[in-house]
C-alpha positions in Angstrom: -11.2 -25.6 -29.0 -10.2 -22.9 -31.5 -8.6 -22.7 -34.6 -5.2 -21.8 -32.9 -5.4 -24.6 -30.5 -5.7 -27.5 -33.4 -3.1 -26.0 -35.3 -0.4 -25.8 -33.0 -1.2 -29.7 -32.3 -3.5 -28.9 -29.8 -0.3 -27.7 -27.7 -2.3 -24.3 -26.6 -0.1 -23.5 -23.9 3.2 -22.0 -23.3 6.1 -23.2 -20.9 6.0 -24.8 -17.7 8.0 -23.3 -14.9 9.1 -26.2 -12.9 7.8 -29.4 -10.8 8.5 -31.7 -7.5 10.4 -34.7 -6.8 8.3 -37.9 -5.8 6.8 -39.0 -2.6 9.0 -42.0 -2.3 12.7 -42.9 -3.6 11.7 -46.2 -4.8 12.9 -47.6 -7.9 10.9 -47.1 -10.9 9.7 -50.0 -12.9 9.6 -50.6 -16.4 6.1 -51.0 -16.8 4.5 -47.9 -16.4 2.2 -45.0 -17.7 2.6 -41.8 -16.5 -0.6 -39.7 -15.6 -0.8 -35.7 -15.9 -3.4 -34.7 -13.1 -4.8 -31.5 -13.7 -6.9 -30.7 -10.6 -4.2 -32.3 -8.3 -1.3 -30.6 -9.9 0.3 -34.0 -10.1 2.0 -37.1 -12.2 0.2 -40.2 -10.9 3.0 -43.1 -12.2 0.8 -46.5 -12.7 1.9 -49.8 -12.4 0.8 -51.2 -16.0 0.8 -54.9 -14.3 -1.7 -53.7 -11.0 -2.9 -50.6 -12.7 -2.3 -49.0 -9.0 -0.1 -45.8 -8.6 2.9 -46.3 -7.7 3.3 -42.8 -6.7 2.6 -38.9 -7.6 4.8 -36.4 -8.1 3.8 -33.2 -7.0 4.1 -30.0 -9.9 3.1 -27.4 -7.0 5.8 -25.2 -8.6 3.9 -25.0 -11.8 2.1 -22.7 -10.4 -2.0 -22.3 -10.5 -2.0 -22.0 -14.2 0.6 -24.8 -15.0 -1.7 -28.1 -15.6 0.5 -30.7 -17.1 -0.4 -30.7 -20.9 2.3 -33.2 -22.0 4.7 -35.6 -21.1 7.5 -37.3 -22.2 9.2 -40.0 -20.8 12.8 -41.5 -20.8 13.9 -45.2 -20.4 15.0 -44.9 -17.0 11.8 -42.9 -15.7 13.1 -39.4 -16.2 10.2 -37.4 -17.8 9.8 -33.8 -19.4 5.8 -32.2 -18.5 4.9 -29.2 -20.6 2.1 -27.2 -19.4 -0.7 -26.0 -20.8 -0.3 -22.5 -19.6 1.9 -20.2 -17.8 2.3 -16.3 -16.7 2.5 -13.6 -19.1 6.3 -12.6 -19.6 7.4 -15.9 -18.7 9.8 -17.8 -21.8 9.7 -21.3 -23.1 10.7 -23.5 -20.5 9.5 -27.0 -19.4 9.6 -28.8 -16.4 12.0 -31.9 -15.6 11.5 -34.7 -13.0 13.7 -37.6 -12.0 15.1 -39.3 -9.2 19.4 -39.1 -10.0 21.1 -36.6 -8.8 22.1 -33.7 -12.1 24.9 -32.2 -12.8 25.0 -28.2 -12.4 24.3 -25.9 -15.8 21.9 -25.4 -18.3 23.7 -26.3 -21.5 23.3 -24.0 -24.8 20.8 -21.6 -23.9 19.7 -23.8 -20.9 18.0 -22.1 -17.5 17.7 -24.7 -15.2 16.6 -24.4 -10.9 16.2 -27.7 -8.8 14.2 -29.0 -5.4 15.9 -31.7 -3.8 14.0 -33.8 -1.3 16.3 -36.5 1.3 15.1 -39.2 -1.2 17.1 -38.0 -4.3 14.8 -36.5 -6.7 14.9 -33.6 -8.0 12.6 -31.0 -10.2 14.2 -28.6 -12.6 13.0 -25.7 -14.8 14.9 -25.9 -18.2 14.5 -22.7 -20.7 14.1 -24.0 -24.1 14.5 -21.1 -25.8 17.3 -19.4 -28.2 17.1 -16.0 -26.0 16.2 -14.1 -29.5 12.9 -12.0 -29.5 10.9 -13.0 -32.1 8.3 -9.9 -31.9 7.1 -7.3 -29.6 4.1 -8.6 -28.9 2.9 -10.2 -25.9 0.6 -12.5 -27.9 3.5 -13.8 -30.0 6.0 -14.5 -27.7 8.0 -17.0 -28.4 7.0 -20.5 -26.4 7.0 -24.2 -25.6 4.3 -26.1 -28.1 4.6 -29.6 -27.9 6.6 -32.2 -26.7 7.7 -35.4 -28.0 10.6 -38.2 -26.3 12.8 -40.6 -27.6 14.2 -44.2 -26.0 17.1 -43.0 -25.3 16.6 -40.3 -23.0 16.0 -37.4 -24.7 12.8 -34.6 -24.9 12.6 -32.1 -27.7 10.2 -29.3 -27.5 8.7 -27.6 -30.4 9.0 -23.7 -29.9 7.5 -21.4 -31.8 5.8 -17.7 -31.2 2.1 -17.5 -29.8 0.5 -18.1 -32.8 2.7 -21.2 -33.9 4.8 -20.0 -36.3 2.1 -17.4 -38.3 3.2 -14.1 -35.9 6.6 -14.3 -37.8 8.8 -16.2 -36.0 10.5 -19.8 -37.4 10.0 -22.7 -34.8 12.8 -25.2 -33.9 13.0 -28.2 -31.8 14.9 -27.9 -28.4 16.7 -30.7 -27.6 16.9 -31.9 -24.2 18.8 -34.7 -22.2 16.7 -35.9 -19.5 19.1 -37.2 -17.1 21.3 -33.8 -16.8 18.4 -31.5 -17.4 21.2 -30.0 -20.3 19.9 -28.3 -23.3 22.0 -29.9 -25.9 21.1 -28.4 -29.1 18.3 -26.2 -31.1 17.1 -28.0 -34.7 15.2 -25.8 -37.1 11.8 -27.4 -37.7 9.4 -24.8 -40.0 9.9 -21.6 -41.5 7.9 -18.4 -40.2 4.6 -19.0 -41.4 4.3 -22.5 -41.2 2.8 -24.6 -38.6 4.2 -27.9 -37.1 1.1 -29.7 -36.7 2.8 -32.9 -35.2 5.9 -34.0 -33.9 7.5 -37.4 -33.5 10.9 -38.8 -32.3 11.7 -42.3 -33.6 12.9 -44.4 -30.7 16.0 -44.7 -31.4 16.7 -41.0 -31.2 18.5 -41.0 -34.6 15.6 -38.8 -36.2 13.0 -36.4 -35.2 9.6 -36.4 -37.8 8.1 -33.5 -38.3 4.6 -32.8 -40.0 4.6 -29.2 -41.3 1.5 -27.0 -42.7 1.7 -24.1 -45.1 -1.4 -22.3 -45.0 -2.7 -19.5 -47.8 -3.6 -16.8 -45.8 -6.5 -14.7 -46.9 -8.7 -12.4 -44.6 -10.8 -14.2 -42.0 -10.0 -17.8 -43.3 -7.5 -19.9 -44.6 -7.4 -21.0 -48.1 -5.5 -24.2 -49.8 -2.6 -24.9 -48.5 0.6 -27.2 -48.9 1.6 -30.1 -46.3 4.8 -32.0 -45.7 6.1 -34.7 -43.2 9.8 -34.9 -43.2 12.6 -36.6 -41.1 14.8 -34.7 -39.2 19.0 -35.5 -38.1 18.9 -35.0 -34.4 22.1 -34.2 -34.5 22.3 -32.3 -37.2 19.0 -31.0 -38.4 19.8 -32.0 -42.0 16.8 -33.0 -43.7 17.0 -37.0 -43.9 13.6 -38.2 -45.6 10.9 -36.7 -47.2 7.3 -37.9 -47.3 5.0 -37.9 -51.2 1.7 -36.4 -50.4 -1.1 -35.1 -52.0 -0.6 -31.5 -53.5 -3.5 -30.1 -50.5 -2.7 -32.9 -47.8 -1.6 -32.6 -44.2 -0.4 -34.7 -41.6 -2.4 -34.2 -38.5 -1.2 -37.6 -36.0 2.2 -39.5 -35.8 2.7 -42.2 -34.3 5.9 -45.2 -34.7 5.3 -49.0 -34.6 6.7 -51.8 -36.5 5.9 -52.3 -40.5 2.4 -53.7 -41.0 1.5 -57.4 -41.5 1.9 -57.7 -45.3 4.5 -54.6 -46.4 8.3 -55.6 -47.6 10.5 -56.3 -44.7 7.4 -56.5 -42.0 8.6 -59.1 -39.7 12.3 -58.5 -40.1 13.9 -57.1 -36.3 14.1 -53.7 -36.5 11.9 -52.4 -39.1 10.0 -49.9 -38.5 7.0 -47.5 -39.8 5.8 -44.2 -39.2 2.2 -44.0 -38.9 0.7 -40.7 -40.0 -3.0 -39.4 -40.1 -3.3 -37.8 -43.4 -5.8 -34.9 -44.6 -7.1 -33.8 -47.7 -7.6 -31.0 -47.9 -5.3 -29.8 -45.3 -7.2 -27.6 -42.4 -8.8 -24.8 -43.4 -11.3 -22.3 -43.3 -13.3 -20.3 -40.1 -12.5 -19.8 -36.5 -14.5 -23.1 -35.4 -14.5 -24.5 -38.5 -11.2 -26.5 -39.5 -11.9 -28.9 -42.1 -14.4 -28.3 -45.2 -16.5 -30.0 -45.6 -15.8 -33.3 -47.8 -12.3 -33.9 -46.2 -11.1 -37.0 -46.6 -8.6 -38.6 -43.8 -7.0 -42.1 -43.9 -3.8 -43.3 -42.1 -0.4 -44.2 -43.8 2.3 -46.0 -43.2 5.7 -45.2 -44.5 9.1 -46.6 -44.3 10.9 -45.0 -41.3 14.1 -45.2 -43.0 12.8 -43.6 -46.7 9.4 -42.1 -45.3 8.0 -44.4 -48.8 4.4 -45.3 -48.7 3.9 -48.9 -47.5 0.3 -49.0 -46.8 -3.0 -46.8 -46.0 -6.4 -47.3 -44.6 -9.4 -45.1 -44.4 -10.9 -43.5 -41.9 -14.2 -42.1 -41.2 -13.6 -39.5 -39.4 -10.2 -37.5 -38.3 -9.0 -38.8 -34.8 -8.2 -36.3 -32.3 -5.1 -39.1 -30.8 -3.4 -41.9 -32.5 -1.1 -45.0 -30.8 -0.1 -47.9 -32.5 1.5 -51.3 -31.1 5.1 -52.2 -31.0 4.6 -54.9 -33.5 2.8 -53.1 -36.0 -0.1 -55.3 -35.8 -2.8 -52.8 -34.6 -3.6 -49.2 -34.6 -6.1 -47.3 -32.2 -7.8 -44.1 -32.6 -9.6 -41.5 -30.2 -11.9 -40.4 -32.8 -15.8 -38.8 -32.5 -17.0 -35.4 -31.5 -17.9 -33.4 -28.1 -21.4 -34.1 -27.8 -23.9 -36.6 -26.5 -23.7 -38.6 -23.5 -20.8 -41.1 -25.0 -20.1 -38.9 -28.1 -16.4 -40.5 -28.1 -15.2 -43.6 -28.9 -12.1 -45.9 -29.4 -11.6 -47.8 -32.4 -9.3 -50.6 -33.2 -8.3 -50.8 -36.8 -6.5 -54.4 -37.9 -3.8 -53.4 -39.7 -3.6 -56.9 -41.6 -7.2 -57.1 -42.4 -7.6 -53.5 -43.0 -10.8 -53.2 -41.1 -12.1 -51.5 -38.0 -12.6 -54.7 -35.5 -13.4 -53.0 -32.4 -15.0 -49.4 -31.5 -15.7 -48.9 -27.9 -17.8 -45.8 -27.0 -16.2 -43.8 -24.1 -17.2 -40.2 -22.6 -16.7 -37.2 -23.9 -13.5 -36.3 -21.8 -11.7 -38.8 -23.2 -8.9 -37.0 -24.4 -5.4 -38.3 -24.4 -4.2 -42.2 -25.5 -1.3 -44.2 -24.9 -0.2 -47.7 -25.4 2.8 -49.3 -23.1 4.8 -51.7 -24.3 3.8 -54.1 -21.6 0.1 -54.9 -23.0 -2.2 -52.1 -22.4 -3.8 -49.1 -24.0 -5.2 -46.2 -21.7 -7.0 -43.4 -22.5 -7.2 -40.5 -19.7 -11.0 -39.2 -19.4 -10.4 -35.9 -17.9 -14.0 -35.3 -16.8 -14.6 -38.8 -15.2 -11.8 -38.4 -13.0 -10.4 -42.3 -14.5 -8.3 -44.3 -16.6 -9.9 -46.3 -19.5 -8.0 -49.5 -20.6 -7.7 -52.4 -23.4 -5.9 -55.3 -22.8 -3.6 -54.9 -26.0 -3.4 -58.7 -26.3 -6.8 -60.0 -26.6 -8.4 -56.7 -27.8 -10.4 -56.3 -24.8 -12.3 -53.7 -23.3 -11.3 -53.6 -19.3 -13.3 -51.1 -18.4 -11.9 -48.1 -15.7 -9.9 -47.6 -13.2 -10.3 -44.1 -10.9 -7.9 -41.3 -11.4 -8.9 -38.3 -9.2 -7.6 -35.5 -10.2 -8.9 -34.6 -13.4 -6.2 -36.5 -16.0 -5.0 -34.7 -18.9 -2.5 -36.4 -20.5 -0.3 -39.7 -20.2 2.4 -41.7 -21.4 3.8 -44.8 -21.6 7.8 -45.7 -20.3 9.5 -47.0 -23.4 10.1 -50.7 -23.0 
């Protein structure tokens, strides 16, 4: 990867351009992961019970450069896929597949087309964007980023110009009801010459958190910069909460769980944390080169209400994914580097003890991590063709399960 690709949150492609319905009309279960298959132009959805698919949903009309980067999924198994890439020319837009039936329209700023099939389901293409030209160029046309989803139903897209915010456009968050396919509303998220670096919505869909990176540019590297995670109104945009950090720190990985064994209010219904990998220094300096060397990285938790510190742990290394249980009790990491024949690995960190319990070495196309709310963690290794799994409960190691295709990303159904 490059310097551009880790700083837009690894989000190095633009907007997707549309997707199928399903094979089947079944219902859709509560228990589920959803896989992005690269190769097979596909969403494999996975029974978290059987691990078996349950079915794939074709994204033919993604088009040959349209591998499914991200997704996003909605209580009722409606699910926004960003792509990794798209044609030249083409705006932010993302991709939007169900099984009801939509209303007609766009919403504010929405561009919307749909593929029925006789079962029901439908695939939309939604434009995310304001409609304003940010620049001229080709290279820093405004596009889709990232892609984050709430419990209610609800994707918002991070869109910013090519270079993530530092070829002078601002980036905002499109917000985007996944039933309807509707655009509902554009937040502002970073100021032009910033970079979003993570983004996060809380469950509840109340408040959108947003990790933001403000870089010192000098010629040919990147000097000390200034970091900041804040929670945004989704309604609003307002400003709600403001993280302390270190003068030079950034916030690389969010991720929400419940408090952590041992902070004020852990245990009480409802309380919840925001997990965030921090940096220090933030990244930094040459084209392959992001972190100098020295850089220390530890996760925090902070109050979701305040964003107030309530605990921290340090890490060895910076992990390139982050998930952490419902009930706060454990945090895993997709940490090591891209060498060797098992170069990655997955660590378990107790969040009560503090330690590292567990650390299970995995390929290196281990890429993308998500924990359902049914038991189980997965981890998509995109060049073993195969799901890796942990049994959530015991902490176990369960070994693979094939997933042709080449899988890029998944996600777990909220519960």
């Amino acid at each position: 990867m490059r310097r551009r690709e880790i700083l837009l949150g690894a989000a190095a492609g633009v907007a997707g351009v549309g997707c199928a319905p399903g094979q089947d009309g079944g219902a859709v279960g509560v228990a589920e992961v959803y896989v992005g298959l690269a190769r097979a132009r596909s969403v494999a959805v996975v029974d978290v019970a059987s691990d078996e698919v349950r079915r794939r949903i074709p994204l033919t009309a993604l088009g040959e450069r349209g591998l499914p980067w991200q997704i996003g999924v909605g209580p009722v198994g409606n699910a926004a896929v960003l792509p990794l890439t798209v044609s030249a020319g083409v705006g932010p837009q993302i991709g939007v597949i169900g099984e009801a039936e939509q209303a007609r329209g766009g919403g504010a700023g929405g561009r919307r087309e749909r593929a029925r099939t006789s079962h029901g389901g439908r695939c939309e293409v939604v434009g995310v964007g304001t409609g304003g030209a940010r620049t001229r160029s080709v290279s820093f046309a405004e596009a889709a980023q990232a892609l984050t989803a709430d419990a209610r139903g609800r994707a918002y897209v991070l869109v910013s110009d090519g270079w993530g915010g530092l070829g002078g456009g601002a980036s905002y968050a499109a917000v985007v009801d996944l039933r309807s396919g509707a655009v509902l509303r554009h937040l502002p998220v970073a100021a032009a010459g910033e970079i979003v670096l993570a983004l996060l919505a809380v469950p509840d869909g109340t408040r959108l958190l947003a990790a933001v990176w403000t870089p010192e540019l000098a010629v040919g590297s990147w000097r000390a910069g200034s970091g900041r995670l804040v929670a945004l109104d989704t309604a609003t945009g307002q400003q709600r909460a403001r993280a302390v950090l270190p003068a030079h720190a950034a916030v690389t990985d969010l991720a929400v769980g419940a408090l952590p064994p041992g902070a004020a209010g852990a245990g009480v219904a409802g309380e919840q944390a925001v997990y965030a990998v921090v940096a220090e220094p933030g990244p930094a300096v040459e084209e392959d080169e992001w972190w100098a060397p020295g850089t220390g990285f530890w996760l925090t938790a902070f109050g979701a209400e305040r964003l107030d510190e309530v605990g921290t742990w340090p890490l060895d290394q910076r992990p390139s994914a982050l998930a952490v249980l419902p009930d706060g009790r454990r945090a895993y990491l997709l940490g090591g580097a891209y060498a060797g024949p098992w170069p990655r690995h997955l660590s378990s960190l107790d969040l009560a003890g503090g330690a590292v319990t567990r650390r299970w070495p995995l390929p290196e196309g281990a890429r993308a991590l998500a924990v359902s709310p049914a038991g189980k963690a997965y981890v998509a290794d995109a060049l073993g063709d195969r799901l890796w799994r942990v049994d959530t409960r015991t902490d176990t190691l369960l070994g693979s399960i094939p997933m042709p295709g080449v899988p890029l990303a998944v996600a777990a159904r909220p519960g």
